[in-house]
DRENDO-1510 file (C-alpha; in Angstrom, 1 decimal, always signed):
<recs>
REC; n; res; u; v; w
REC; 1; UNK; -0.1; +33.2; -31.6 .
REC; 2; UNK; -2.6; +30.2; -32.3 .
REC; 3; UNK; -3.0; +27.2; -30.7 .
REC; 4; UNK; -1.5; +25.3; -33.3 .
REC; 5; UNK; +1.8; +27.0; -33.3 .
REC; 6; UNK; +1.9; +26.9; -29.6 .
REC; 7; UNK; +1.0; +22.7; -29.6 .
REC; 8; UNK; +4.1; +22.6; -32.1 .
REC; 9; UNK; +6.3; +24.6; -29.9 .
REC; 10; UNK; +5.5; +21.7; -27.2 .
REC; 11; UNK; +6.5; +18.9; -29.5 .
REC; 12; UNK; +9.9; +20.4; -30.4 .
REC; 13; UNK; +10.7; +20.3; -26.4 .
REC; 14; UNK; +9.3; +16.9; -25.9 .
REC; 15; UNK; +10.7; +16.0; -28.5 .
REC; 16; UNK; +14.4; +17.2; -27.9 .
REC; 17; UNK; +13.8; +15.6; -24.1 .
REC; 18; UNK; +13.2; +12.1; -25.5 .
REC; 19; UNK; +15.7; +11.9; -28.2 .
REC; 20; UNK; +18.4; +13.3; -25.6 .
REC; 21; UNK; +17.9; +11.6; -22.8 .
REC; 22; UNK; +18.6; +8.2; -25.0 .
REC; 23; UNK; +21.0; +9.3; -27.7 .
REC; 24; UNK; +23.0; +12.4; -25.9 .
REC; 25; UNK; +24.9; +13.5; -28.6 .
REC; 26; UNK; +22.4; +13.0; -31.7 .
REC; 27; UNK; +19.9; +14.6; -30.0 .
REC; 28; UNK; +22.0; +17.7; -28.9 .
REC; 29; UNK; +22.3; +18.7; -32.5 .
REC; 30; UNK; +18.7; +17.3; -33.2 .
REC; 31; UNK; +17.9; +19.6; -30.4 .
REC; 32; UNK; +20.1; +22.8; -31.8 .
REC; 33; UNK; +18.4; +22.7; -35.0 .
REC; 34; UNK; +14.8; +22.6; -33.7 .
REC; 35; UNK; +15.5; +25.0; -31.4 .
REC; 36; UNK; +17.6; +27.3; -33.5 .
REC; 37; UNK; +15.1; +27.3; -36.2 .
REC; 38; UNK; +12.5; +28.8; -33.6 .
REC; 39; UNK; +14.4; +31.6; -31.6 .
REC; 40; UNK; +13.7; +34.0; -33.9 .
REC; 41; UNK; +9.8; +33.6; -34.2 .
REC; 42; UNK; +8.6; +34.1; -30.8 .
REC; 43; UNK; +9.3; +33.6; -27.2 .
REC; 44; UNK; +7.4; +30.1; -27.2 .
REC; 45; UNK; +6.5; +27.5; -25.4 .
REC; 46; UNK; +4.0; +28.9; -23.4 .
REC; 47; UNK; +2.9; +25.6; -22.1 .
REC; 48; UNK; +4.0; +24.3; -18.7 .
REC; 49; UNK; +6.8; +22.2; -18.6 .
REC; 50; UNK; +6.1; +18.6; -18.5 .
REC; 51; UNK; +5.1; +16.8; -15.5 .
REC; 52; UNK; +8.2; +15.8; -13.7 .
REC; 53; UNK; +8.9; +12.2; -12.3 .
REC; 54; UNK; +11.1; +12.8; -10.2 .
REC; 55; UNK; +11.8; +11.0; -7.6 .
REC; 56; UNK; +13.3; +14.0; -4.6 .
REC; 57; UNK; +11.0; +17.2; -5.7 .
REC; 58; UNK; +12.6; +19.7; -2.7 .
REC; 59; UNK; +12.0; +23.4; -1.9 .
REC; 60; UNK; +14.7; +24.6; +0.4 .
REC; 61; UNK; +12.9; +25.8; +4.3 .
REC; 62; UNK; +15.3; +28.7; +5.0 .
REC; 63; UNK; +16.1; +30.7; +8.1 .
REC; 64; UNK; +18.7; +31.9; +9.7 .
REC; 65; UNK; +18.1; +32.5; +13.4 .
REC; 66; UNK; +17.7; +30.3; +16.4 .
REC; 67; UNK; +14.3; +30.3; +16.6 .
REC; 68; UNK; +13.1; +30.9; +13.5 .
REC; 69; UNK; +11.3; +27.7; +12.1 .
REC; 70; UNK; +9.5; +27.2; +15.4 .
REC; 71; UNK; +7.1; +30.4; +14.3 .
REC; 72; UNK; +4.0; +30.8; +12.3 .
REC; 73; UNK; +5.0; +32.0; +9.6 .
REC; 74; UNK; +7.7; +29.0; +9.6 .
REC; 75; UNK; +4.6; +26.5; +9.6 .
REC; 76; UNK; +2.5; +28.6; +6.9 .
REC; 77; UNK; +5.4; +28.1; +4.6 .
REC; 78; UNK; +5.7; +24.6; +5.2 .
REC; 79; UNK; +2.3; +24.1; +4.3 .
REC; 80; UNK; +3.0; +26.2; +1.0 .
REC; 81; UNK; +5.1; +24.3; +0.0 .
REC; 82; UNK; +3.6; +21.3; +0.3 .
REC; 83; UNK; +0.8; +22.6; -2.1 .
REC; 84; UNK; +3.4; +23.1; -4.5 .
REC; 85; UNK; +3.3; +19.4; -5.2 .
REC; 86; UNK; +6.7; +19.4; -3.4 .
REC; 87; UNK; +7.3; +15.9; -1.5 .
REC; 88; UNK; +11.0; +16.9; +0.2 .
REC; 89; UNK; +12.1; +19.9; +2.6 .
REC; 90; UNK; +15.7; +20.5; +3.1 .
REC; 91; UNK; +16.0; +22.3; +6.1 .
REC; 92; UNK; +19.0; +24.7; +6.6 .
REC; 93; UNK; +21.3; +24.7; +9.6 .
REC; 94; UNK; +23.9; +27.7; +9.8 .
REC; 95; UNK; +26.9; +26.8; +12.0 .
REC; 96; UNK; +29.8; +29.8; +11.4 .
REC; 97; UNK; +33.7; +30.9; +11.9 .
REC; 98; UNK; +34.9; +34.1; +12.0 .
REC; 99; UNK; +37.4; +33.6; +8.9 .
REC; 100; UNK; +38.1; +31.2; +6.0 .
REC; 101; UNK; +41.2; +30.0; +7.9 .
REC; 102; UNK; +39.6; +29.8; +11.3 .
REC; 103; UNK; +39.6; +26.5; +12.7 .
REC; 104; UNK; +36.8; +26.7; +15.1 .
REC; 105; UNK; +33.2; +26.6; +13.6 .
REC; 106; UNK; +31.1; +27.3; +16.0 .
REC; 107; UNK; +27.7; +27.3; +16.8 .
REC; 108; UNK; +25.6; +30.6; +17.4 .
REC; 109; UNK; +22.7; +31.2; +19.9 .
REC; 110; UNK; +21.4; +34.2; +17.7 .
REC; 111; UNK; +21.8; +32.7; +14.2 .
REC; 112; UNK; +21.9; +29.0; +14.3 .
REC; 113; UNK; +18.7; +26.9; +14.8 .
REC; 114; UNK; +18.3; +24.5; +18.0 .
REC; 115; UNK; +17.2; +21.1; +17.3 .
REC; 116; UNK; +14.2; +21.7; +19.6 .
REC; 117; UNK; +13.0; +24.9; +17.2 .
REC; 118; UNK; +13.0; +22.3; +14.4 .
REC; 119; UNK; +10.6; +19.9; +16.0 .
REC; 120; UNK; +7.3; +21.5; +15.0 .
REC; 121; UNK; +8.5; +21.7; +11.5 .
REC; 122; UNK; +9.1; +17.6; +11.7 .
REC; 123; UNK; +5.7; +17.4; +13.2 .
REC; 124; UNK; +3.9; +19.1; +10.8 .
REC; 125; UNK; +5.2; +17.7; +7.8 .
REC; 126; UNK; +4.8; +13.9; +9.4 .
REC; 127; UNK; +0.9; +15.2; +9.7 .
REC; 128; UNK; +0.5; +16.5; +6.3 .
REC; 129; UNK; -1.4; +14.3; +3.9 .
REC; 130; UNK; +1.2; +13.9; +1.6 .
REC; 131; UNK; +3.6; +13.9; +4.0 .
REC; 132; UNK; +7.0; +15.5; +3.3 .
REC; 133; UNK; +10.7; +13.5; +3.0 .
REC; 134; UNK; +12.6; +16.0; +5.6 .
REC; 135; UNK; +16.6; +16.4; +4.4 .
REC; 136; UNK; +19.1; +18.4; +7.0 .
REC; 137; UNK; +21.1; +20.4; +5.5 .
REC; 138; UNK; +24.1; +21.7; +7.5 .
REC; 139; UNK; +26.2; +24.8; +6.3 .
REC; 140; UNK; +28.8; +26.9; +7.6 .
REC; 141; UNK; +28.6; +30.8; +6.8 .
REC; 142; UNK; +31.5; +33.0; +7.1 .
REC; 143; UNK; +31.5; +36.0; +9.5 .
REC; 144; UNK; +33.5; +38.0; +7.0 .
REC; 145; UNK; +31.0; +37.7; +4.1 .
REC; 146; UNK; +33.8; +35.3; +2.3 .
REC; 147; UNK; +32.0; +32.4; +0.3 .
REC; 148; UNK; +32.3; +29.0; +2.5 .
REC; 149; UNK; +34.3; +27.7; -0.5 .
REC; 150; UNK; +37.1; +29.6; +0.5 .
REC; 151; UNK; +37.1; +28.0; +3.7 .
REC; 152; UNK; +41.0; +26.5; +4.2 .
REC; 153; UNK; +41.8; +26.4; +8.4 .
REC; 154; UNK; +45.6; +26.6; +9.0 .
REC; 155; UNK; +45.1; +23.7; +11.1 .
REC; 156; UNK; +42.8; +21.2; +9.6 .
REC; 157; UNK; +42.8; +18.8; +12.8 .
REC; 158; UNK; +41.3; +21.2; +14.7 .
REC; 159; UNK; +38.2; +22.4; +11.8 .
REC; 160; UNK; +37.4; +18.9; +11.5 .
REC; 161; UNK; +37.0; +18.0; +15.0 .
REC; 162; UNK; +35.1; +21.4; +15.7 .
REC; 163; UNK; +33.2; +20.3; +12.4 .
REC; 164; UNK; +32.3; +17.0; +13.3 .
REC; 165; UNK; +30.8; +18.3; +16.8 .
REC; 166; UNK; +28.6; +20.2; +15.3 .
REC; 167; UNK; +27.8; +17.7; +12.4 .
REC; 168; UNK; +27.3; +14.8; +14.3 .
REC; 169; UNK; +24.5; +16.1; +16.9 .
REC; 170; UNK; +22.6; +17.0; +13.7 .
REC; 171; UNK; +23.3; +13.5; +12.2 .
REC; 172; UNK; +22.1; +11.9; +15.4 .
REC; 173; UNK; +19.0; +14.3; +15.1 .
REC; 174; UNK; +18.1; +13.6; +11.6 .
REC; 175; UNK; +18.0; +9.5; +12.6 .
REC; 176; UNK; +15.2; +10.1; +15.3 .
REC; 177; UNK; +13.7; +11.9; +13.3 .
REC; 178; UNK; +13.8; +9.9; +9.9 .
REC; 179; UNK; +14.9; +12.0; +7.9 .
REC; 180; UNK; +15.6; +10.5; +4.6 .
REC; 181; UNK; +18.6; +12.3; +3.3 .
REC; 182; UNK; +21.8; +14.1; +5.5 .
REC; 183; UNK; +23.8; +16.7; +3.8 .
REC; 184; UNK; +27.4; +16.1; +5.2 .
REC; 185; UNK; +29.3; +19.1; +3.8 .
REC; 186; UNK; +27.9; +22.7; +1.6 .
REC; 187; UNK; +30.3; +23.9; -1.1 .
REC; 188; UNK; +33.7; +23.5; +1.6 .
REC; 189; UNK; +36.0; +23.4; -2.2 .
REC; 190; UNK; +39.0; +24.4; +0.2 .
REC; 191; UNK; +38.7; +21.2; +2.5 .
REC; 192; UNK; +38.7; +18.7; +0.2 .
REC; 193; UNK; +42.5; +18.0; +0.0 .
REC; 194; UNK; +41.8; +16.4; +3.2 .
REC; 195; UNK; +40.5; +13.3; +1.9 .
REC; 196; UNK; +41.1; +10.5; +4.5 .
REC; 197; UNK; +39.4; +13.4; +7.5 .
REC; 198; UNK; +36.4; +13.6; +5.3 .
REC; 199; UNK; +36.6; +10.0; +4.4 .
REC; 200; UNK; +36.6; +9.4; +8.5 .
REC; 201; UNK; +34.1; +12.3; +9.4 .
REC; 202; UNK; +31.4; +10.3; +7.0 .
REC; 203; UNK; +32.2; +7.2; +8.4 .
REC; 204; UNK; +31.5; +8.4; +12.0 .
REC; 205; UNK; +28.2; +10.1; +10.5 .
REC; 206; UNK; +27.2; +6.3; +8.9 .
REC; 207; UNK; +27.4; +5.4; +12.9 .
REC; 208; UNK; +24.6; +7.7; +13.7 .
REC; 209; UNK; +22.2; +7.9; +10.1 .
REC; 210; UNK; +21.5; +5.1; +8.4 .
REC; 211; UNK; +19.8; +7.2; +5.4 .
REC; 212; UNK; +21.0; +8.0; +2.3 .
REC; 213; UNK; +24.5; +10.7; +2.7 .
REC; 214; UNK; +24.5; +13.4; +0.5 .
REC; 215; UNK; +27.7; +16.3; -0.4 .
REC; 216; UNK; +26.3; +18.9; -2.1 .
REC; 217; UNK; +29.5; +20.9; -4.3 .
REC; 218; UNK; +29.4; +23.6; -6.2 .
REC; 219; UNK; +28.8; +23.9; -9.7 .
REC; 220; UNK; +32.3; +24.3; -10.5 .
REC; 221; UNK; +34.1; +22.3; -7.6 .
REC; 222; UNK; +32.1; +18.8; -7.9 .
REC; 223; UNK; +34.3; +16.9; -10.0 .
REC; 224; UNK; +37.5; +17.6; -7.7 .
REC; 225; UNK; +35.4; +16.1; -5.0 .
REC; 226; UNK; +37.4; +12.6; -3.9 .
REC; 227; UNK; +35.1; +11.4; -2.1 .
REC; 228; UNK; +32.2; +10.5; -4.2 .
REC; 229; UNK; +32.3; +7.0; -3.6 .
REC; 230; UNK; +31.7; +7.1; +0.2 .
REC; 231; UNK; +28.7; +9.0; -0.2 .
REC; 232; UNK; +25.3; +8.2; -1.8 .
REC; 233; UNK; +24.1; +11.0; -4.1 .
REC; 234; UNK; +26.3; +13.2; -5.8 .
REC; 235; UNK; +24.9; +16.9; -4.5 .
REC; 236; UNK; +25.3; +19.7; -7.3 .
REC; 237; UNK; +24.6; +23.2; -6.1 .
REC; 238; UNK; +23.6; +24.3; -9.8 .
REC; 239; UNK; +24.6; +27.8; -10.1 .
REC; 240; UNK; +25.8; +27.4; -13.9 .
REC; 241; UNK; +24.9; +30.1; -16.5 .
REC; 242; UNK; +21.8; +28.7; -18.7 .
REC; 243; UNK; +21.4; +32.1; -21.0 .
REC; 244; UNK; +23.6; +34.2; -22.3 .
REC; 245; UNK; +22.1; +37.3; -22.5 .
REC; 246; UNK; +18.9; +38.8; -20.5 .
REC; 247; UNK; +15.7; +37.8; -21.4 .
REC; 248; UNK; +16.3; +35.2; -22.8 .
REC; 249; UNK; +13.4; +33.0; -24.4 .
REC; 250; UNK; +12.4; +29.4; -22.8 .
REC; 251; UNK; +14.1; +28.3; -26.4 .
REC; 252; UNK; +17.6; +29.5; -25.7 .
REC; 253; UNK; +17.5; +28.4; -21.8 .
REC; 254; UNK; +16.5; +25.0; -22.9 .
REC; 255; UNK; +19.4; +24.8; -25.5 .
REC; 256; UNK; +21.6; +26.4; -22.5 .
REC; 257; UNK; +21.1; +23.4; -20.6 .
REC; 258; UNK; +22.6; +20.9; -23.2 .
REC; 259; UNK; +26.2; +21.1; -22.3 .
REC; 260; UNK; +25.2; +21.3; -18.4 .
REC; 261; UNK; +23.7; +18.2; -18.3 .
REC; 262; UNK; +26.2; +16.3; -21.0 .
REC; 263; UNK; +28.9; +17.6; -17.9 .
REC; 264; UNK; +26.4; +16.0; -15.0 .
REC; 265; UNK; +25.8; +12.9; -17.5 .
REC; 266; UNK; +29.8; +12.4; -17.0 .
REC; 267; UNK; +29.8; +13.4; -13.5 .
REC; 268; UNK; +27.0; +10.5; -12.9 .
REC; 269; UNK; +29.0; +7.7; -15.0 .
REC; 270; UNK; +32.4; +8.7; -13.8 .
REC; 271; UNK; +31.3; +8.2; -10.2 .
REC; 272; UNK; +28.4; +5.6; -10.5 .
REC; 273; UNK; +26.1; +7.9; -8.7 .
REC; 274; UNK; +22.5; +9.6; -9.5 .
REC; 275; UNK; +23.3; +13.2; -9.0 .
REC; 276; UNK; +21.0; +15.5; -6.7 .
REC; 277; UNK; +20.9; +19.2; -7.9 .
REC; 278; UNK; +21.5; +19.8; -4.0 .
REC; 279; UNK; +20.3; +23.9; -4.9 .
REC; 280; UNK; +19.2; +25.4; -8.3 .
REC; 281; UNK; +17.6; +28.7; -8.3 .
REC; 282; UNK; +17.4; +31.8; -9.7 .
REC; 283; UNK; +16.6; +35.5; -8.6 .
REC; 284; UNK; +13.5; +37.4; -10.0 .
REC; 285; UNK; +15.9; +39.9; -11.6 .
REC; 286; UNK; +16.7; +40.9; -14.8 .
REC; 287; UNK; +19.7; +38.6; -16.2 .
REC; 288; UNK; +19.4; +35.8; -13.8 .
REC; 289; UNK; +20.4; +33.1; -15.9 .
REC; 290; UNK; +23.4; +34.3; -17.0 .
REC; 291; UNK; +24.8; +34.4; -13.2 .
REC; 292; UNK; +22.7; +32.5; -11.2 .
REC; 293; UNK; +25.1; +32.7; -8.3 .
REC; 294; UNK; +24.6; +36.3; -7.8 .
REC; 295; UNK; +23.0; +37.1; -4.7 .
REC; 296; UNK; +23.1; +40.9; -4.3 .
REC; 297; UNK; +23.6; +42.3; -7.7 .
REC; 298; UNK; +20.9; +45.7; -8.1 .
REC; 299; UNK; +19.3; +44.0; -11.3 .
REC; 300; UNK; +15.5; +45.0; -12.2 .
REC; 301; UNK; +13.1; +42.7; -10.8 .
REC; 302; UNK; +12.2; +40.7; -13.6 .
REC; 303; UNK; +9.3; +37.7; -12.5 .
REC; 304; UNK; +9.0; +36.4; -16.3 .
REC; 305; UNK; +12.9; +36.0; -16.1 .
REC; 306; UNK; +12.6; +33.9; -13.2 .
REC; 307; UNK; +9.8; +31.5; -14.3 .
REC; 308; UNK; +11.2; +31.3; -17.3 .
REC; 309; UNK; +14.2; +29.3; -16.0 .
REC; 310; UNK; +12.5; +27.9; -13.5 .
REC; 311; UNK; +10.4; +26.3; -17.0 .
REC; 312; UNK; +13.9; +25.7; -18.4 .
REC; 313; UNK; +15.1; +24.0; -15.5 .
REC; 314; UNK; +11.5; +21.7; -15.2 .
REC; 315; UNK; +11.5; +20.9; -18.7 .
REC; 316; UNK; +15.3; +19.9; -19.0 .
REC; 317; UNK; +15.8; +17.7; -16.4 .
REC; 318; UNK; +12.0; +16.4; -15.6 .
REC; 319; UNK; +12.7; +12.8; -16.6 .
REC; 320; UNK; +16.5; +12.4; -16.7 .
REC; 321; UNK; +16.6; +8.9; -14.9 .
REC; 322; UNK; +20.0; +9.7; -13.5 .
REC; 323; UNK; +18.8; +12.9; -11.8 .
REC; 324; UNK; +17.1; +11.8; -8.5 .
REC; 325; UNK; +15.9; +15.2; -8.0 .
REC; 326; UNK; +16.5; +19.3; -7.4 .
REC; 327; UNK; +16.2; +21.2; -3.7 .
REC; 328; UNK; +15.0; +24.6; -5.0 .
REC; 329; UNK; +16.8; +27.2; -3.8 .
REC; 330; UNK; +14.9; +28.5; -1.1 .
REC; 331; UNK; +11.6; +29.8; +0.4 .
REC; 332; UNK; +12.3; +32.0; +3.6 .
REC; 333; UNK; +10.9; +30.6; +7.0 .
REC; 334; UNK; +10.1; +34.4; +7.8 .
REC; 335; UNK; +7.1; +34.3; +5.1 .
REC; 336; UNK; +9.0; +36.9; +3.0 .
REC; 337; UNK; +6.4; +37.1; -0.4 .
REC; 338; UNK; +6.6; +40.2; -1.5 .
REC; 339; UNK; +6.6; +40.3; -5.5 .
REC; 340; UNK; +9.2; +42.9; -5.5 .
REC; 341; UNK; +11.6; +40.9; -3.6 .
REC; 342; UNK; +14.9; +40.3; -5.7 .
REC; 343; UNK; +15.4; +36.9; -3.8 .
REC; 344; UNK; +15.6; +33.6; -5.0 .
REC; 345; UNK; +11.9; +32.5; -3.6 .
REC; 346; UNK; +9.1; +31.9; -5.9 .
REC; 347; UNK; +6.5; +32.4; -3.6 .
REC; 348; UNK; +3.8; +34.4; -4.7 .
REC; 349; UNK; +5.5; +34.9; -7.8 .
REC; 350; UNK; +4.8; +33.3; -11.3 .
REC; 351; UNK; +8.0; +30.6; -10.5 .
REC; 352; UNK; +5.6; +29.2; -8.2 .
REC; 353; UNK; +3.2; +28.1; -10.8 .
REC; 354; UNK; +6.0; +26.5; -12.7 .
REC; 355; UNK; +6.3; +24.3; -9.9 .
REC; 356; UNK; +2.4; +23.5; -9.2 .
REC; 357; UNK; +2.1; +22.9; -13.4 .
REC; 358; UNK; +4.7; +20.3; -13.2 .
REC; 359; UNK; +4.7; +18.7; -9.7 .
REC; 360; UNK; +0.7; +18.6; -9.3 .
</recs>
């Protein structure tokens, strides 16, 4: 492929990027044709996606055992990710209940981090040159396996006031340690008919952290969310399908992405909120894209796959001035690199340069 070809895949992108992000539904079909007119010549662009602006640019520290972040290979990710050109680190905290209609969550000494195993993370990242913006991000896992969004307690009172014990320590935490952003509540779809208990619980966390409140919903669940209003950013766990079919090129993920972000564009004016793409990522397996919320499905390792949406993603939402920002879904605490690993991480894989290209 010559230069030239490749220089004039890079202005159809730009180009569908600038005419969307000012006339939405002009450019869509502006967008369709350029793109459409180029799927069938090659897998191009093979530039990097264009520098980001950004303003939250967050990789996802995850562990889940007490004492976990507090080790060296904990602190050698940290500083990782920092060379990403990263400048945010959600950290996550794993509280759990033995069913989706318990009403206790509860805290466990094997498997949920202590606040003082987190303080060597919120040293180093104070001391780093570019110092990184540390989020808290509280979830609560399921003993069962069950996906937290199933999560309905036959006696709500209780989950909330067992919920807000463990939230509100945390809260308290994230204020000493100036933390810029507090995730209240992970994908908990089944909770939300409770509107004035959530509506209270984030009150009593505004008593304790004066930063910005996040919820981070899932995909499908954020625009029941009633709430919106009482919190700051509007969290998106972005596990939508971006390709229909797998391998697909960088041409057909970008074009995937339209009516994703015409649906966010609406989630953002209907609530008068920048929305947070709270986690995005996508496995190094073979058909990624099409379901990015598939965890353990025994798909081929694939590391093109992967850093091609991790382009897509770059590229589509780089300079959307309603989009504050993504937390990349994850890199592990326990230094897990291995090329062959199927997880979400992009460390040591070609995602990772995706990331340096546009956030350096």
């Amino acid at each position: 492929m010559t230069p030239r070809r490749m220089r004039f895949s890079d202005d159809i992108e730009r180009l569908a990027r600038r005419q969307r992000l000012f006339f939405p539904t002009a450019a869509a079909a502006l967008a369709m044709v350029l793109i459409g007119a180029c799927i069938g010549c090659s897998d191009l662009p093979f530039l990097p996606a264009a520098a980001s602006r950004m303003e939250v640019k967050g990789i996802t520290l995850a562990d889940w055992t007490a004492g976990g972040y507090s080790t060296a290979a904990a602190a050698a990710a940290v500083d990782r990710i920092a060379m990403t050109g990263a400048n945010t680190l959600p950290v996550v905290i794993t509280a759990y209940q033995t069913d989706v209609a318990a009403n206790e969550v509860r805290v466990d000494n094997q498997l949920t981090p202590t606040q003082a195993s987190l303080t060597p993370i919120v040293l180093q990242v104070q001391s780093l040159s570019a110092p990184l913006e540390l989020v808290l991000k509280p979830h609560v896992d399921v003993d069962t396996g069950a996906w937290r969004g199933g999560i309905s307690p036959s006696d709500p009172a209780r989950w909330f006031e067992s919920y807000r014990a463990f939230l509100l320590p945390w809260a308290a935490q994230a204020e000493a340690w100036g933390a810029g952003q507090f995730v209240v509540g992970t994908e908990l779809a089944g909770t939300l008919e409770h509107e004035n208990r959530w509506r209270g619980l984030i009150a009593d966390v505004r008593e304790v952290y004066s930063g910005e409140l996040v919820y981070a919903a899932s995909w499908d669940e954020a625009r029941e969310v009633p709430f919106w209003d009482a919190v700051d950013l509007v969290g998106v766990n972005f596990y939508a399908p971006v390709s229909g079919r797998k391998d697909s090129n960088r041409f057909e993920i970008l074009r995937g992405w339209q009516p994703w972000l015409n649906r966010l564009q609406l989630l953002h004016k209907l609530t008068g909120r920048d929305v947070l793409l709270s986690e995005i990522g996508y496995r190094s397996v073979d058909g990624a894209g099409m379901h990015p919320y598939d965890f353990d499905s025994d798909a081929a390792v694939d590391l093109v796959e992967q850093s091609d949406l991790y382009w897509g993603a770059l590229e589509a939402i780089g300079d959307i001035p309603w989009i504050r920002g993504v937390y990349w879904w994850n890199w592990l605490a326990n230094g897990a690199s291995d090329e062959e690993v199927k997880d979400y991480t992009p460390k040591a894989k070609p995602a990772e340069n995706e990331l340096i290209s546009a956030w350096r």
